[in-house]
Every structure is written in structure tokens, then in C-alpha cells.
One Martini backbone bead per residue (centre of mass of N, CA, C, O) as a GRO file, in nm:
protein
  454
    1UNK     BB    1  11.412  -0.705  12.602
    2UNK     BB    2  11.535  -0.879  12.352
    3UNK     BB    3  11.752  -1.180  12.310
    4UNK     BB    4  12.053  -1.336  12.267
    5UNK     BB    5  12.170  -1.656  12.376
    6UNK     BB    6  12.302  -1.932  12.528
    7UNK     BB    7  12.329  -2.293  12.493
    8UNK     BB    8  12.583  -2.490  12.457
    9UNK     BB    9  12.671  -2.313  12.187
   10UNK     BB   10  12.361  -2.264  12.124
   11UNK     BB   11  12.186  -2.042  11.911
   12UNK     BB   12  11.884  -1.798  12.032
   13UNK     BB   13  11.607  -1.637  11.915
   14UNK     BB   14  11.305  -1.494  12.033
   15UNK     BB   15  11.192  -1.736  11.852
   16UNK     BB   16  11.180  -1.986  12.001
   17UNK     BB   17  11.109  -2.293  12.011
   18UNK     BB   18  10.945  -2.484  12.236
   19UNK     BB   19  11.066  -2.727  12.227
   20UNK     BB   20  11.361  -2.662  12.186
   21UNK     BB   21  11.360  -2.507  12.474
   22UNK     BB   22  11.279  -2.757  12.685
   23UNK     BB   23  11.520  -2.928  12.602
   24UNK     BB   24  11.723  -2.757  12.712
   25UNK     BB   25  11.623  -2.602  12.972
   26UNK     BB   26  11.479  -2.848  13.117
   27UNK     BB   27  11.698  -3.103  13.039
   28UNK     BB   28  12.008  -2.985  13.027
   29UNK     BB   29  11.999  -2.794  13.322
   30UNK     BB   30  11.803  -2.984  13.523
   31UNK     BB   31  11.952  -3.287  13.449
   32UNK     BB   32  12.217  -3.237  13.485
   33UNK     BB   33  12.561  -3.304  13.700
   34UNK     BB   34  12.725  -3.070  13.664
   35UNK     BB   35  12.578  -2.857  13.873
   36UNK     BB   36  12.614  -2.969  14.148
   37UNK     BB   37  12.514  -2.967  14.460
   38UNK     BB   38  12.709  -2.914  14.816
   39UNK     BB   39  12.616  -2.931  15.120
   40UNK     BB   40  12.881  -2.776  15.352
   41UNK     BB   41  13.116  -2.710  15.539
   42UNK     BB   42  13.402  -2.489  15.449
   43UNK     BB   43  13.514  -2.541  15.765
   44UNK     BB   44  13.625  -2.760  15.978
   45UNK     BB   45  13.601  -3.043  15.940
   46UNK     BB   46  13.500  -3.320  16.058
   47UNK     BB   47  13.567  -3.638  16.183
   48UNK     BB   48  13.477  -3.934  16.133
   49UNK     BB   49  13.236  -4.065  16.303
   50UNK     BB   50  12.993  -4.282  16.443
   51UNK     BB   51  12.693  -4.263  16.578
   52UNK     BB   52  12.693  -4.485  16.800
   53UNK     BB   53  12.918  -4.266  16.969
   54UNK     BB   54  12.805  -3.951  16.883
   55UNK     BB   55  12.764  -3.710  17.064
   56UNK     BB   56  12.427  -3.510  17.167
   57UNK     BB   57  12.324  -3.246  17.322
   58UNK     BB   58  12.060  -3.255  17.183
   59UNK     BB   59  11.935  -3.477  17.244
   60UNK     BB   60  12.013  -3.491  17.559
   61UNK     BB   61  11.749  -3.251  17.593
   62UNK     BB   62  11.560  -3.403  17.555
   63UNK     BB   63  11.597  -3.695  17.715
   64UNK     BB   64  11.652  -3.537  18.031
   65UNK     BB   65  11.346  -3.301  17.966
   66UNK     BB   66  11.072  -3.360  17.890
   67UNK     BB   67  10.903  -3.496  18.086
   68UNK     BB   68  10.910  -3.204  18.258
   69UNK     BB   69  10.793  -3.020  18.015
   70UNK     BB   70  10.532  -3.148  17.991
   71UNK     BB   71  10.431  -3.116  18.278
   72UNK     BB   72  10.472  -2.777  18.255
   73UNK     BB   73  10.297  -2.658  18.038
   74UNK     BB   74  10.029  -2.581  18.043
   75UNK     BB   75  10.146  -2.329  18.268
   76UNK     BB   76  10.374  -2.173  18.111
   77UNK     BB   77  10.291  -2.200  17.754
   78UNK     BB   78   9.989  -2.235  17.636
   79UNK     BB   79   9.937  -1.923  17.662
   80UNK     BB   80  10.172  -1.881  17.384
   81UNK     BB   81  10.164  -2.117  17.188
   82UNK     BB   82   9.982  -2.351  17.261
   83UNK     BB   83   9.898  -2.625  17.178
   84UNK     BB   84  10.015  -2.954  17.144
   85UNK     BB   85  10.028  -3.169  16.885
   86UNK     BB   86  10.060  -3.484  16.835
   87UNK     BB   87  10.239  -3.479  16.595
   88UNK     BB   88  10.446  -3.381  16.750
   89UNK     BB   89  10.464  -3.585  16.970
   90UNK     BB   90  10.597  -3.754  16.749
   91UNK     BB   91  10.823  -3.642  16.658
   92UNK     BB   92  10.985  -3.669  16.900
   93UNK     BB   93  10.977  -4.000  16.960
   94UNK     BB   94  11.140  -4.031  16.710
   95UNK     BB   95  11.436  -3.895  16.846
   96UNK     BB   96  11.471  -4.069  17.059
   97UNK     BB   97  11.457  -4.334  16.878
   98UNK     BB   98  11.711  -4.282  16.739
   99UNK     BB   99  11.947  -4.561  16.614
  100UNK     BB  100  11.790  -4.751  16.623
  101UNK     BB  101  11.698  -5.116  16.506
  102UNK     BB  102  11.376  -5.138  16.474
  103UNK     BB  103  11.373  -5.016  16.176
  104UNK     BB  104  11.656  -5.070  16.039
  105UNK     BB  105  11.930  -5.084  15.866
  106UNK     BB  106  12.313  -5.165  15.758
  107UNK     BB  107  12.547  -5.367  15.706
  108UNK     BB  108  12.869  -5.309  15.673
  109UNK     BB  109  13.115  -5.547  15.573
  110UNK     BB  110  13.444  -5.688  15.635
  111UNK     BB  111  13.553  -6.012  15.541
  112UNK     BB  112  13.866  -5.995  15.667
  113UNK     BB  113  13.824  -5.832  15.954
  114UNK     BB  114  13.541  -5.810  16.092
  115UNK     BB  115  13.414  -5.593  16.024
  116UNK     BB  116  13.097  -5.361  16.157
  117UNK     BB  117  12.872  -5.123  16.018
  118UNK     BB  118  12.588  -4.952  16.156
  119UNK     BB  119  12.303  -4.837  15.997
  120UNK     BB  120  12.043  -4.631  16.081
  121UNK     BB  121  11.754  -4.554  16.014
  122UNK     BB  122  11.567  -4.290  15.946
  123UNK     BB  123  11.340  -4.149  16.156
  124UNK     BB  124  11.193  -3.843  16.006
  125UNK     BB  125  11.242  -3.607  16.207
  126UNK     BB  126  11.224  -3.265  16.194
  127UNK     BB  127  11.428  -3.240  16.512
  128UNK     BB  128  11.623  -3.410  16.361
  129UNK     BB  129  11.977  -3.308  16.282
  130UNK     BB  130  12.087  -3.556  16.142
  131UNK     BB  131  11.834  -3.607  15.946
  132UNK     BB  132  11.805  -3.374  15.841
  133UNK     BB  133  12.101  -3.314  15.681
  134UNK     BB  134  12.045  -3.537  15.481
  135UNK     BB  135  11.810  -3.415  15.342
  136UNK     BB  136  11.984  -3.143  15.240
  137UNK     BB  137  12.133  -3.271  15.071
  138UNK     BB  138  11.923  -3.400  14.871
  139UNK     BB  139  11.841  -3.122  14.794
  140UNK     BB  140  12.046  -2.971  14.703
  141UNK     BB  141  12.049  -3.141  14.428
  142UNK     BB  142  11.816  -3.078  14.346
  143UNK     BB  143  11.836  -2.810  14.326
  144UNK     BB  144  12.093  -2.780  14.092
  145UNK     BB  145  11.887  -2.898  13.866
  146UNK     BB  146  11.674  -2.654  13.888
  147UNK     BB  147  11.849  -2.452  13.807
  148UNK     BB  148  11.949  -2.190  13.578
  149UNK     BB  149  12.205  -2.060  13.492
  150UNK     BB  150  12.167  -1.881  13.235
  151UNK     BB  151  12.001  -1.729  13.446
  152UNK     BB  152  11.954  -1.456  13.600
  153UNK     BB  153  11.972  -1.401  13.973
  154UNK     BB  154  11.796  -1.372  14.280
  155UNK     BB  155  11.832  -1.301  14.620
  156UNK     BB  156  11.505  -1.289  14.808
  157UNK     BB  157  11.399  -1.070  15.121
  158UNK     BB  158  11.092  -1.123  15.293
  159UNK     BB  159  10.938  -0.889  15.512
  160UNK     BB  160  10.824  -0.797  15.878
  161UNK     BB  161  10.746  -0.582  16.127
  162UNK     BB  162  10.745  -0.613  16.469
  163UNK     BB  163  10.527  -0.549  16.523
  164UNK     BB  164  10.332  -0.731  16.345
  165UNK     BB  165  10.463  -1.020  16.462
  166UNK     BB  166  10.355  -0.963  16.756
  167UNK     BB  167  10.032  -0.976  16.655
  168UNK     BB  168  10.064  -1.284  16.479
  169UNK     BB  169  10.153  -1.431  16.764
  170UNK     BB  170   9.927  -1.373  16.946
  171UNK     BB  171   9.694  -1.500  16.692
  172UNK     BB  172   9.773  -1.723  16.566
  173UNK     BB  173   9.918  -1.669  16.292
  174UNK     BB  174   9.955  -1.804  16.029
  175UNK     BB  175  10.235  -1.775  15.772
  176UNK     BB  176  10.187  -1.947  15.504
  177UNK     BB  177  10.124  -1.749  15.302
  178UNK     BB  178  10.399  -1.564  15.194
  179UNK     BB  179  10.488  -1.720  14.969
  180UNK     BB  180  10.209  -1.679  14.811
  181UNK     BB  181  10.302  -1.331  14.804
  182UNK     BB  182  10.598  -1.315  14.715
  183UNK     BB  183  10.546  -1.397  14.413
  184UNK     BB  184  10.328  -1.235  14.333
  185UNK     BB  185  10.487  -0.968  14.342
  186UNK     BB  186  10.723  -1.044  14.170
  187UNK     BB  187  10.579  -1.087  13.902
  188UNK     BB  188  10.364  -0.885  13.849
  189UNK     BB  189  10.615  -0.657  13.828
  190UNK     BB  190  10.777  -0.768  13.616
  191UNK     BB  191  10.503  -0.782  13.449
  192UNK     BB  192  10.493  -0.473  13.394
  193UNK     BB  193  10.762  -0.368  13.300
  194UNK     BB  194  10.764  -0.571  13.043
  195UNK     BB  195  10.466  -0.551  12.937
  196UNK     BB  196  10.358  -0.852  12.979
  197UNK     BB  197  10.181  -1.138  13.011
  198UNK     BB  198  10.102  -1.434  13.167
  199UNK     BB  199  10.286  -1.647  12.993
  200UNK     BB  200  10.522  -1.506  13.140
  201UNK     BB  201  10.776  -1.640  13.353
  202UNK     BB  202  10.931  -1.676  13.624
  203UNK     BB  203  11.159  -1.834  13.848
  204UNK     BB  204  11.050  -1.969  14.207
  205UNK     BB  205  11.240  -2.027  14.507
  206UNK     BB  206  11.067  -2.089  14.832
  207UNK     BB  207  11.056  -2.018  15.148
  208UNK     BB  208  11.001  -2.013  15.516
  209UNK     BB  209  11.067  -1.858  15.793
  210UNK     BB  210  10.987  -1.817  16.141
  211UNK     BB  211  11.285  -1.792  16.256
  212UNK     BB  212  11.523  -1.645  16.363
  213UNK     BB  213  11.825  -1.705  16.511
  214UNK     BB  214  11.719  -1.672  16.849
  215UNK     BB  215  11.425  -1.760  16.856
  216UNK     BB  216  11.214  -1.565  16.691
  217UNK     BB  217  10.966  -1.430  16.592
  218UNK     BB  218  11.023  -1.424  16.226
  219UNK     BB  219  10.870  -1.397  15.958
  220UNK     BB  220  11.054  -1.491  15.615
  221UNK     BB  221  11.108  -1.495  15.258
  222UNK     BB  222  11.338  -1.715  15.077
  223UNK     BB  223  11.463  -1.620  14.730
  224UNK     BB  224  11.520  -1.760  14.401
  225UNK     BB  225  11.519  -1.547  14.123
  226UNK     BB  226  11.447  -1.502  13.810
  227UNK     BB  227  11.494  -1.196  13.626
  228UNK     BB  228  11.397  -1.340  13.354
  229UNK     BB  229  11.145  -1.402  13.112
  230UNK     BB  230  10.930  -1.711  13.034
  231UNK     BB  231  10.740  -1.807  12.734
  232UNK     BB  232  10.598  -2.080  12.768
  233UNK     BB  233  10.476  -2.090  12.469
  234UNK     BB  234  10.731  -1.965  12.281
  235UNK     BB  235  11.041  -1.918  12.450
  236UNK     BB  236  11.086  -1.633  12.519
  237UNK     BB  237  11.283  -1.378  12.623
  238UNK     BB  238  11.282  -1.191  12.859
  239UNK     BB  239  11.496  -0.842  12.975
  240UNK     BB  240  11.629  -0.693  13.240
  241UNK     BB  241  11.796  -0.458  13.451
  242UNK     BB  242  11.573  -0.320  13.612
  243UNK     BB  243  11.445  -0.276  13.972
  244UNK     BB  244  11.203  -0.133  14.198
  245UNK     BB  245  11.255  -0.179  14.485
  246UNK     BB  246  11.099  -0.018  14.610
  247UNK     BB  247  10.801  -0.080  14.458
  248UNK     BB  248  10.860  -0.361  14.594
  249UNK     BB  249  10.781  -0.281  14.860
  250UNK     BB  250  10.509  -0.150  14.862
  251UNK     BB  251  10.378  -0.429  14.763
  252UNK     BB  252  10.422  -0.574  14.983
  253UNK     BB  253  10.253  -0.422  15.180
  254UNK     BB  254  10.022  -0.421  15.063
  255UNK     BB  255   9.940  -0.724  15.044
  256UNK     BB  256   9.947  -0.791  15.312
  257UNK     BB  257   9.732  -0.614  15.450
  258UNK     BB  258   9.491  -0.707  15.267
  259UNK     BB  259   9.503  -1.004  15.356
  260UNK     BB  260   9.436  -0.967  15.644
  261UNK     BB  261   9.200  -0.783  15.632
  262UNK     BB  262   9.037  -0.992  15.438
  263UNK     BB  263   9.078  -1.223  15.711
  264UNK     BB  264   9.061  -1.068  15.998
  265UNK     BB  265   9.355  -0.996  16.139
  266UNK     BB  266   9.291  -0.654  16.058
  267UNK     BB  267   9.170  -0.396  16.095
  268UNK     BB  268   9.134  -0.100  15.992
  269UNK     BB  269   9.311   0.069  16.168
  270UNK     BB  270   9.553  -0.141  16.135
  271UNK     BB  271   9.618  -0.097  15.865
  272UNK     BB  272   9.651   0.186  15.867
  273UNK     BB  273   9.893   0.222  16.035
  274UNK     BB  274  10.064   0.039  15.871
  275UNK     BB  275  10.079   0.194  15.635
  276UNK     BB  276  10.179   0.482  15.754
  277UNK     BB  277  10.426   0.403  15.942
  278UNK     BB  278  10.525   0.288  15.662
  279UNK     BB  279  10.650   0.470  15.407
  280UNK     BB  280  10.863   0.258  15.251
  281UNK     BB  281  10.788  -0.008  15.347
  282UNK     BB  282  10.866  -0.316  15.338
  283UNK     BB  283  11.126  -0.514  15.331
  284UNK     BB  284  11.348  -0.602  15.057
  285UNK     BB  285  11.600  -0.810  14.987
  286UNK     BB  286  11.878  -0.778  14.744
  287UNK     BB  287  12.060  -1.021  14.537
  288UNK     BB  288  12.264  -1.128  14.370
  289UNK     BB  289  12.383  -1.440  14.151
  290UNK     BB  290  12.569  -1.699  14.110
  291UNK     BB  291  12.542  -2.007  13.985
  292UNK     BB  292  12.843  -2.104  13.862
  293UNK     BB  293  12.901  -2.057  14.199
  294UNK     BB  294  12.948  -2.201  14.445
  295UNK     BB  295  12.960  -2.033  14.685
  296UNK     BB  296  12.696  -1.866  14.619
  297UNK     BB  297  12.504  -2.098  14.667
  298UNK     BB  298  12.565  -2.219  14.914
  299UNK     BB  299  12.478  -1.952  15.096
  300UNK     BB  300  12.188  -1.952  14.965
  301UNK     BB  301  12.112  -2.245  15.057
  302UNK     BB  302  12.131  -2.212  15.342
  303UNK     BB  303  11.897  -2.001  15.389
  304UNK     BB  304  11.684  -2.171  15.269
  305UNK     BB  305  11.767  -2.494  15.425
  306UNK     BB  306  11.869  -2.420  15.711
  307UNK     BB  307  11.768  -2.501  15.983
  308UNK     BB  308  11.684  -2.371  16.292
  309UNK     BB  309  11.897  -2.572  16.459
  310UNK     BB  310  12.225  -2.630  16.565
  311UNK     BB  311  12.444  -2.865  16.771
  312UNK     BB  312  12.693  -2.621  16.766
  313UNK     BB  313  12.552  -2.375  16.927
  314UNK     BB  314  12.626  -2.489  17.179
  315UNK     BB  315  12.781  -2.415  17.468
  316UNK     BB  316  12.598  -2.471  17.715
  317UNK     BB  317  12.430  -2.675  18.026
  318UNK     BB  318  12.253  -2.601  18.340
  319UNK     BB  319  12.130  -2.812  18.541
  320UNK     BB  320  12.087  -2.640  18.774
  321UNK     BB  321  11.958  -2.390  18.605
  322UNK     BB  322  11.803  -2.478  18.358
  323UNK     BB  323  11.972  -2.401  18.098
  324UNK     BB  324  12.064  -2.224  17.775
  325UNK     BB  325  12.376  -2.180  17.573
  326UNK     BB  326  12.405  -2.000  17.284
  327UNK     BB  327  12.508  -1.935  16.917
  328UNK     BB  328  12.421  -1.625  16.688
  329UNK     BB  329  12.354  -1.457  16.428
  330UNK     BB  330  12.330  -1.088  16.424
  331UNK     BB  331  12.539  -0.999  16.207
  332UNK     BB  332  12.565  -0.901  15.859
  333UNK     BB  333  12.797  -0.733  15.654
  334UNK     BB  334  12.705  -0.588  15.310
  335UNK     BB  335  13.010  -0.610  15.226
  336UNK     BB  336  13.205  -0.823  15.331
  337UNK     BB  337  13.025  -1.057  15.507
  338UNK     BB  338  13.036  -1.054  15.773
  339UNK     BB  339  13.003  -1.193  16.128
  340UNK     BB  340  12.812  -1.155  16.372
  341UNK     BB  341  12.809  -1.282  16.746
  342UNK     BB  342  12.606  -1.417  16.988
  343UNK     BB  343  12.485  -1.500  17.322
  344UNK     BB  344  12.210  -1.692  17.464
  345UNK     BB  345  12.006  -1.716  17.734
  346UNK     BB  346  11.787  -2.025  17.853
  347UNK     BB  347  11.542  -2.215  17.901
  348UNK     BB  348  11.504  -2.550  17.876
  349UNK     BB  349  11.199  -2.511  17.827
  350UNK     BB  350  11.176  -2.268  17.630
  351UNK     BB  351  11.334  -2.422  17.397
  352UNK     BB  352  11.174  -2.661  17.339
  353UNK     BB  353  10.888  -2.485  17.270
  354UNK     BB  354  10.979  -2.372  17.032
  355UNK     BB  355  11.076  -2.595  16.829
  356UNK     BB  356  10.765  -2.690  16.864
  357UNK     BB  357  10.663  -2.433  16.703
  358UNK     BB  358  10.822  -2.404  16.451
  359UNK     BB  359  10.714  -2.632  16.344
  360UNK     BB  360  10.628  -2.811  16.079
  361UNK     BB  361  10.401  -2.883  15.952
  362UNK     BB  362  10.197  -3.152  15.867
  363UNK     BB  363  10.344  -3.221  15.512
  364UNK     BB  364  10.486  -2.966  15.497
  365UNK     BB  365  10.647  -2.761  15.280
  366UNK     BB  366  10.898  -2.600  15.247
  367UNK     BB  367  10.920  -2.600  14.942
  368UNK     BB  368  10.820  -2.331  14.677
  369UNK     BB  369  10.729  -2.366  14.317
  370UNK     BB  370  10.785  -2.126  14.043
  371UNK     BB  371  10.668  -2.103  13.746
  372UNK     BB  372  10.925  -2.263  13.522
  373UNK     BB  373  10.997  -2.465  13.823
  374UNK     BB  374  10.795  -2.620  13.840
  375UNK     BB  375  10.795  -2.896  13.665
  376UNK     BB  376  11.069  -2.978  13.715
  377UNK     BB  377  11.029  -3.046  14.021
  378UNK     BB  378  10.837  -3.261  13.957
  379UNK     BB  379  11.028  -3.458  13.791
  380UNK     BB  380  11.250  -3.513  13.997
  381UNK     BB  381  11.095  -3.594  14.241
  382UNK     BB  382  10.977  -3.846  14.039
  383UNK     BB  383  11.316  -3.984  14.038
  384UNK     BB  384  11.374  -3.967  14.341
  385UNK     BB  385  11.179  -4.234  14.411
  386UNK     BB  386  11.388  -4.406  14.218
  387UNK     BB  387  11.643  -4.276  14.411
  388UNK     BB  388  11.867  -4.349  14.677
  389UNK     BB  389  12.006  -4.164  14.888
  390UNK     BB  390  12.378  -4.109  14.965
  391UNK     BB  391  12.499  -4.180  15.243
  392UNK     BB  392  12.814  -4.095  15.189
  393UNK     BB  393  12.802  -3.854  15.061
  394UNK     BB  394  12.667  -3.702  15.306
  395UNK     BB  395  12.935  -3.761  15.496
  396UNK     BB  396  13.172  -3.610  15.309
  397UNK     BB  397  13.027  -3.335  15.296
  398UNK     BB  398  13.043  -3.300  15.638
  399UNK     BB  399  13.311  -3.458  15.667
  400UNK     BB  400  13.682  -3.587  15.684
  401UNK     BB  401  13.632  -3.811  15.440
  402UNK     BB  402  13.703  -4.042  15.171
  403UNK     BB  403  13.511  -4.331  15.304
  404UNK     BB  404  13.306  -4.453  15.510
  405UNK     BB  405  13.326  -4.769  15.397
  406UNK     BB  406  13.593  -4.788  15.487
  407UNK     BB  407  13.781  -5.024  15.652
  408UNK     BB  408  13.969  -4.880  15.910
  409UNK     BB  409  14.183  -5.088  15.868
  410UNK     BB  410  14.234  -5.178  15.507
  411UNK     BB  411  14.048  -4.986  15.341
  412UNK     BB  412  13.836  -5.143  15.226
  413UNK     BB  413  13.542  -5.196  15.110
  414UNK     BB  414  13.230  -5.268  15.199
  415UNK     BB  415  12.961  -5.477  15.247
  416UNK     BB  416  12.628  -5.475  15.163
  417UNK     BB  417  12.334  -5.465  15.369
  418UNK     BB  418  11.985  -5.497  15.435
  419UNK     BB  419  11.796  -5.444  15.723
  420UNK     BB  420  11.505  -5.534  15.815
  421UNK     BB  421  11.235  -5.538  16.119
  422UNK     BB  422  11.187  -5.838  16.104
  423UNK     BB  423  11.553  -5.895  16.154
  424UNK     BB  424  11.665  -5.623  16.369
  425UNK     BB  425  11.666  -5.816  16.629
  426UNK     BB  426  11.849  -6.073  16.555
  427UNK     BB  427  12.096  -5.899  16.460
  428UNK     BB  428  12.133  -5.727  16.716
  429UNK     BB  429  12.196  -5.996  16.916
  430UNK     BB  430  12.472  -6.045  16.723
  431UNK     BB  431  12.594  -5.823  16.739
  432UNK     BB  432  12.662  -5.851  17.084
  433UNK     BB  433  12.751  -6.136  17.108
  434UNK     BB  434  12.988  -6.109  16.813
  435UNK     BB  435  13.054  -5.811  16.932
  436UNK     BB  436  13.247  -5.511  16.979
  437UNK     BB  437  13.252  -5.177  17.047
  438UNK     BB  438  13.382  -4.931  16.880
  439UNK     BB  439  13.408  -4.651  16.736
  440UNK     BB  440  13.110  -4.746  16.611
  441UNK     BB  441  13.278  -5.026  16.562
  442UNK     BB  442  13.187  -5.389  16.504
  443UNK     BB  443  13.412  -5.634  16.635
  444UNK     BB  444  13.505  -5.949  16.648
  445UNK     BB  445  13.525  -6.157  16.872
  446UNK     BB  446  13.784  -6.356  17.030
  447UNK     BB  447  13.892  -6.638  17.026
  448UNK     BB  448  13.989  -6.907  17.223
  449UNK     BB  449  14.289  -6.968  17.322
  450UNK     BB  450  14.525  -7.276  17.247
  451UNK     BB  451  14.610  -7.494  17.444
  452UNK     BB  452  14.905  -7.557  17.515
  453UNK     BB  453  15.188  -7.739  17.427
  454UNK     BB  454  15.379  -8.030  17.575
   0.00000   0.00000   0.00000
């Protein structure tokens, strides 16, 4: 059913010029500033300290245990994981030797008070859990410009039956072909539904996660899908109300089945079995979203893009018995949406292990954008090539600071200068020499007091 929209009290009908809709649509909604979203913790915000004092359990475990981890992997681990690529191992590297000043920083300081902050450039390592976060923020803000309110939105996740992920785990078969199949289904059954052709198409923002909560192989797809289709070429919207989640169950098992069968991942047999066992089809949870309420999408967003594994979760850490106690989420309640938590321990080679099979390729996309998505997210991505992430905002978002930039002492702004590496070294050296590091912040040493006069 065609129907009537409004977008900022401007009223449009079935047949809205396409250009006018792409004004609209495209460039007042996706590129507006007012519906920025920033993912931060809701509860708890801690009190901002400086990273060059703040302990990293998680960086620790790196630090202390590499060396004898690469030592025993061979041995251990790579008939379960397989061998480790360079590029895994460069990226290691990058996460050791993070905070360093060799790559570069930021000086920013306070002119009255003689305190500088000195923030070092960020490794770009995706196992560093600091410099992701950083990450995170600046994806928030593209998410926020790129989804169209006006638009109803469901998240859904598109899963796996756990026979199956231990056969794909056996073969080593990546599984990154699910986002573009758990798209495929979606678009195809609801343009099945409208009776539309291919010109119609929903707007489908989409990850894959590989690992569950406690680090177990369980590949599957988070999408934000929107619900009504939008006619490329003459800018129609269809709608409706109805979706027939089983019908989209059967649709996932099939398509899945179909591709391994394909591609030799799966036996004649073994497709046959996987059809049989499962009659309802593999799982596919759909819920509701607002877009244009904060913590709804905030919690979208977690889902989304929150990294494989989180420095708060570390709960021990047993040197002597060389194990690792985390903390992860085992169940939300479907109605209260309450979270219930267990803990697990495991060894600490077999979690850096983990960490680093988890690992996205080298270059490959995290987030996948399909149908009336894809142009907006080209457009916005190359708009933020030229424009540098807000270091400051990202700290906001994550501490409960009202500006990191603010002089400790006097709290005004500090001013700001980059040093770049071929000068980095230079500046590192006065920094030590004519500062004290107190609490992250480089104070400047007090000259000798002027000798009593007689």
C-alpha cells in the first residue's frame, strides 16, 4: 500500500518526483546534525584520567604473555585456529607499542599554568580496545547521519544452528559471505510481499560478529533494516504492516544451506540432514526500533558495533596459574530486557588465541551498507576523509568529564599543536627533561629557588 509521509512538515504523495526526493531524503536526513548519536555507557561513567597513567589489564595480558604464547602456538593451538598471518602479528605489534610517542602526538598546553597533555597518535591496531573505542565513536556519528528516521527500522539477527558453526569451524570456512545472504533474504521476501520490482528497495545496514559473549565461534548477522521499500527511480515508498518472520526463518535456512552446498562446504548429505533437522528453520529475531530515540538506537548501535571484547570484563587474572576470569552476558530477557551475567575462566594463551582468530581481515569492511544505503554512506564516508574525528568529543562520550581539554589548575582551554614523527623524538626528550608527569599531566619542573639575601 502506497501512502502519504511527511518529512519536516513537507507533505509528499505516491508519486513524489525523484529528485525532490533525494533532497529530502538523501541530504536532509542523512547529512542533518541533529540526530548525531553517541555511544557511551549509559550508567557509570568514570572520572577522565590521562591514558599515559591509566592502566590497561587487557594491554597487560598482552604485554606479559606474547612472547611465551607465540613460543607454544604451534604446539597448542594452530591445529584449531590454523596458522597465524603476518598481518595478525603486525597487528599485535601496533597494540604493544601503543601510547608511544614515535608515531606522534598532540601537545596541548596551558600557557599560564605550564602543564602540558600529550596525546599520542592512535596505533590503529583493531585489537587495541582504546583506539577502538575512539573508532566507535566516529562510526556512531556516520550511523546517526545515515539512517532516515522517518523511516520504521527493525534490528534483526540473522543466526546459526550450533551443529552447523562447529562443522564451519572444523573447515575453516569463513563466514563472511552471511551479510551479503542475510541481505539477499530480506530484501528479496519483502519485495515478494509488495509484489514490487527490483527498483524498490529497503535500506539494510549490517555487521557480522563471529564470536558469541564468551568467545565461542557462533558467526552471526546484526542488521538494521528498514521496513518500507523506497522506488529508486520514481522515489514511491511502499509500506506495510506484516512480515512473515517463519517464512524468513525458512528463507535464511535455505539460502545458507544452499551457498555451502555450492561452494563444497556441505555434502549432499549433510544439506539434506541440515534441512530435515531444523523444520522451523534457523532462527532470525526481529524486533521494533525508534530511530528517533536515543537509547533505542544507542542499544542498536552496541549490538552493532561494539567490539568482540571490552577491558571492563576482565574480572582476575592468575599469574601463578596462568588463567583469565571474564565477565560475560549470557542472557536478556525478551520482555524486561534485563541482562543476566556469568563468568568464565580460561587459560591465558588459549584467549589471546581466541582474540586473534577473531580478528576481522586485513582491510575488510566491518559495517555493510545495501539498497537506498549504499549512495548515502559513499557520500558521508568521503565528506569524513576530510574531517578529523573529535578526540575531545570521544572522551565526553566515554568519561564523565566536561572537557578534557580544560588545564587541570585554571581549567581554561589549552591550545593545541600536532608533532608529527620526524619531530616526535625531539619533543619526547623535553618533554622528560623539563616536565614531571603527575596523574597523565606533564607539569614543568620548578626552577632552583633564588638564594637568600643577607
Amino acid at each position: 500500500m502506497l501512502s502519504q509521509k511527511y518529512f519536516r512538515g513537507i507533505k509528499y504523495k505516491k508519486n513524489i518526483n525523484t529528485s525532490v526526493f533525494r533532497t529530502l531524503l538523501l541530504r536532509e536526513y542523512f547529512l542533518s546534525p541533529r540526530f548525531l548519536i553517541y555511544i557511551f555507557s549509559k550508567k557509570g561513567k568514570r572520572t577522565y584520567t590521562p591514558a599515559l597513567t591509566r592502566e590497561s589489564e587487557y594491554k597487560s595480558i598482552w604485554q606479559k604473555h606474547y612472547e611465551s604464547f607465540i613460543y607454544s602456538y604451534s604446539l597448542k593451538f594452530e591445529s584449531k585456529f590454523g596458522k597465524i598471518p603476518s598481518w595478525k602479528l603486525a597487528e599485535v605489534d601496533k597494540l604493544l607499542t601503543c601510547g608511544k610517542f614515535n608515531r606522534g602526538f598532540v601537545w596541548n598546553e596551558c600557557h599560564d599554568c605550564k602543564i602540558v597533555l600529550a596525546v599520542p597518535f592512535s596505533c590503529k591496531s583493531r585489537l587495541c580496545l582504546s583506539c577502538y573505542r575512539k573508532k566507535l565513536f566516529g562510526w556512531s556519528i556516520q550511523l546517526s547521519r545515515i539512517l532516515n528516521p522517518e523511516l520504521p527500522h527493525y534490528h534483526i539477527v540473522f543466526t546459526l544452528p550450533g551443529r552447523l558453526n562447529e562443522l564451519l569451524f572444523q573447515r575453516f570456512v569463513n563466514p563472511r559471505f552471511l551479510n551479503g545472504l542475510a541481505a539477499k533474504v530480506y530484501t528479496k521476501r519483502i519485495q515478494t510481499i509488495a509484489k514490487v520490482d527490483k527498483n524498490c528497495k529497503p535500506g539494510i545496514l549490517s555487521t557480522l560478529h563471529l564470536a558469541g559473549n564468551h568467545l565461542n565461534f557462533n558467526p552471526h548477522v546484526h542488521a538494521i533494516a528498514t521496513r518500507d521499500l523506497v522506488d529508486t527511480k520514481s522515489g514511491e515508498i511502499t509500506e506495510f504492516q506484516f512480515i512473515p518472520y517463519k517464512t524468513m526463518r525458512y528463507d535464511w535456512q535455505r539460502t545458507v544451506c544452499k551457498y555451502l552446498f555450492r561452494k563444497n562446504h556441505l555434502t549432499k548429505e549433510e544439506y539434506a540432514f541440515f534441512m530435515k533437522s531444523y523444520p522451523k528453520g534457523f532462527h532470525v529475531y526481529f524486533e521494533k526500533i525508534n530511530i528517533e530515540e536515543s537509547a533505542s538506537i544507542f542499544r542498536i548501535a552496541q549490538y552493532i558495533a561494539f567490539g568482540l571484547f571490552h577491558n571492563s570484563q576482565i574480572q582476575k587474572v592468575d599469574s601463578n596459574q596462568q588463567t583469565l576470569t571474564f565477565r560475560y552476558k549470557s542472557n536478556v530477557e525478551s520482555i524486561t530486557k534485563e541482562k543476566t551475567y556469568e563468568s568464565l575462566t580460561m587459560p591465558i594463551d588459549e584467549f589471546l588465541a581466541r582474540m586473534l582468530f577473531f580478528l576481522p581481515n586485513k582491510h575488510e569492511k566491518s559495517v555493510r551498507y545495501y539498497g537506498i544505503y549504499v549512495r548515502p554512506a559513499r557520500k558521508i564516508k568521503l565528506e569524513s576523509l576530510e574531517k578529523k574525528s573529535n578526540w575531545s568529543q570521544a572522551i565526553k562520550s566515554s568519561f564523565d568529564t566536561k572537557d578534557p581539554l580544560a588545564c587541570p589548575v585554571c581549567k581554561n582551554e589549552m591550545k593545541t599543536k600536532v608533532i608529527y614523527s620526524f619531530h616526535a623524538s625531539k619533543k619526547e626528550k623535553e618533554l622528560k627533561k623539563k616536565y614531571n608527569l603527575i596523574d597523565g599531566y606533564f607539569y614543568q619542573k620548578r626552577s632552583r629557588d633564588p638564594p637568600e639575601t643577607f
